[in-house]
C-alpha positions in Angstrom: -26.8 5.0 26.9 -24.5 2.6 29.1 -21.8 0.9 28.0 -23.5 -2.5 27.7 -26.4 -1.3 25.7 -23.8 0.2 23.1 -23.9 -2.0 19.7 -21.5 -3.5 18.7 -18.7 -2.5 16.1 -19.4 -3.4 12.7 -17.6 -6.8 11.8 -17.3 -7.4 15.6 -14.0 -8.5 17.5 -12.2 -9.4 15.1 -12.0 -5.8 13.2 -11.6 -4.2 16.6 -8.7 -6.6 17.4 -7.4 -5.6 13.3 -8.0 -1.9 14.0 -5.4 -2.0 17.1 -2.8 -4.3 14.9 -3.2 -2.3 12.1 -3.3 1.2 14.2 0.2 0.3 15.9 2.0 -0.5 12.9 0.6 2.8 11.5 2.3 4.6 14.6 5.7 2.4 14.4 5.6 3.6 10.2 4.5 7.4 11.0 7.5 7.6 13.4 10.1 5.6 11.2 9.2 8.0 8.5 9.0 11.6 10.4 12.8 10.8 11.8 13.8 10.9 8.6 12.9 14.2 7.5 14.9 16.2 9.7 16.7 13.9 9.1 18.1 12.8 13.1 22.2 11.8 12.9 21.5 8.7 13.6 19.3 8.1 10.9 22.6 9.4 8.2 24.8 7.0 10.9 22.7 4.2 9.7 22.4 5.2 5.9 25.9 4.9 5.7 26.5 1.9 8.0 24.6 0.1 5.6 25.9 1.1 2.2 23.2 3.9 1.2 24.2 7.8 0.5 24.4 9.7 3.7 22.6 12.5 2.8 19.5 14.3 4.1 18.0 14.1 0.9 18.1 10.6 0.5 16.7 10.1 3.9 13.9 12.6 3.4 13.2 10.3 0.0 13.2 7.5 2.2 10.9 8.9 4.7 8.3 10.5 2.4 7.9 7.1 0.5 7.4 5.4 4.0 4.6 8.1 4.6 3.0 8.1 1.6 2.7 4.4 1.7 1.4 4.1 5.2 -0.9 6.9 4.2 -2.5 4.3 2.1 -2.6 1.7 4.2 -4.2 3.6 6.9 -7.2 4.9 4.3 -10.0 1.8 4.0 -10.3 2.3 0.4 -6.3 2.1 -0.4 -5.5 -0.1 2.4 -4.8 -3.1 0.4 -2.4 -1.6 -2.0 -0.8 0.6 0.6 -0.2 -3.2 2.3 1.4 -3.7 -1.0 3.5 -1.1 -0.9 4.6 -1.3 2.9 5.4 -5.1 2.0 7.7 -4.1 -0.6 9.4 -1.3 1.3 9.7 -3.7 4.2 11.4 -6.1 1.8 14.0 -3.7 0.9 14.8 -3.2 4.7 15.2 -7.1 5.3 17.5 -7.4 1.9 19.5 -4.4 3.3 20.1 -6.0 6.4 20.8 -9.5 5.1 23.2 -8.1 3.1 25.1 -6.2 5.7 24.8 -9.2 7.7 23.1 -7.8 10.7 21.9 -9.8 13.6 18.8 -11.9 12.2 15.8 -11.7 15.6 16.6 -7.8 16.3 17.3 -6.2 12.7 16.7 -8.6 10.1 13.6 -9.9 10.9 12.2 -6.8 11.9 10.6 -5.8 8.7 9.1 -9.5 8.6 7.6 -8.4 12.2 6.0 -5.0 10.8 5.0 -6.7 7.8 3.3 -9.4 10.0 1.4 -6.5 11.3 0.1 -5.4 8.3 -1.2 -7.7 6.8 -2.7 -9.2 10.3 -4.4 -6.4 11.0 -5.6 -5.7 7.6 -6.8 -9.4 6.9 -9.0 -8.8 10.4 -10.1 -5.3 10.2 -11.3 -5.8 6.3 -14.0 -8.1 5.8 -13.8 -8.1 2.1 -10.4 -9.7 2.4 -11.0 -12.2 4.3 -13.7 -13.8 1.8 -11.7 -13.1 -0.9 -8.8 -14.9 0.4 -11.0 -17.7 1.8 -14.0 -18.4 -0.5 
């Protein structure tokens, strides 16, 4: 079969293009969490920097919630409240770095950008969504 006989993916471009949103922000989540369960020095550095115990323990808390939640988010069933979740965790980040007063476009808005990426990809790659939110 050629590639121009192939049918098309189920929902059409718009879950492809959500499936690619939604499957980077997975990897930038899986990453953000497995540094933490070493836990790397820079990641104690940081916990410390802003205000948070410096301890491998609280780190590896930090990055098994992370996982867990993008687990969620990247199973069709739980996706939604794994978006939850993510959104919440992400809101913690941008309150942590509004109160340490870090710079706004590279740290403080970051979570806002990962968030954006959630829920963009999962409002395109989830049908179901989209009518709820628009009928």
């Amino acid at each position: 079969m050629n590639a121009a006989a192939a049918p098309a993916p189920r929902g059409g471009k718009a879950v492809v293009v959500g499936r690619v949103i939604s499957g980077l922000a997975i990897l930038f989540l899986i990453f953000d969490g497995i540094i933490k369960l070493p836990p790397m020095a820079e990641v104690i550095t940081t916990l410390q920097q802003l205000g948070y115990p410096a301890t491998p323990a609280f780190a590896r808390g930090l990055g098994v919630l992370s996982l867990l939640c993008t687990l969620l988010y990247a199973i069709p069933r739980t996706s939604v409240i794994g978006a939850i979740l993510l959104t919440g965790l992400l809101g913690g980040a941008i309150a942590t770095h509004l109160r340490a007063q870090s710079p706004v476009f590279s740290h403080l808005l970051f979570g806002v950008y990962v968030g954006a990426m959630v829920w963009g990809g999962l409002y395109l790659r989830n049908t179901r969504l989209r009518a709820l939110l628009w009928s």
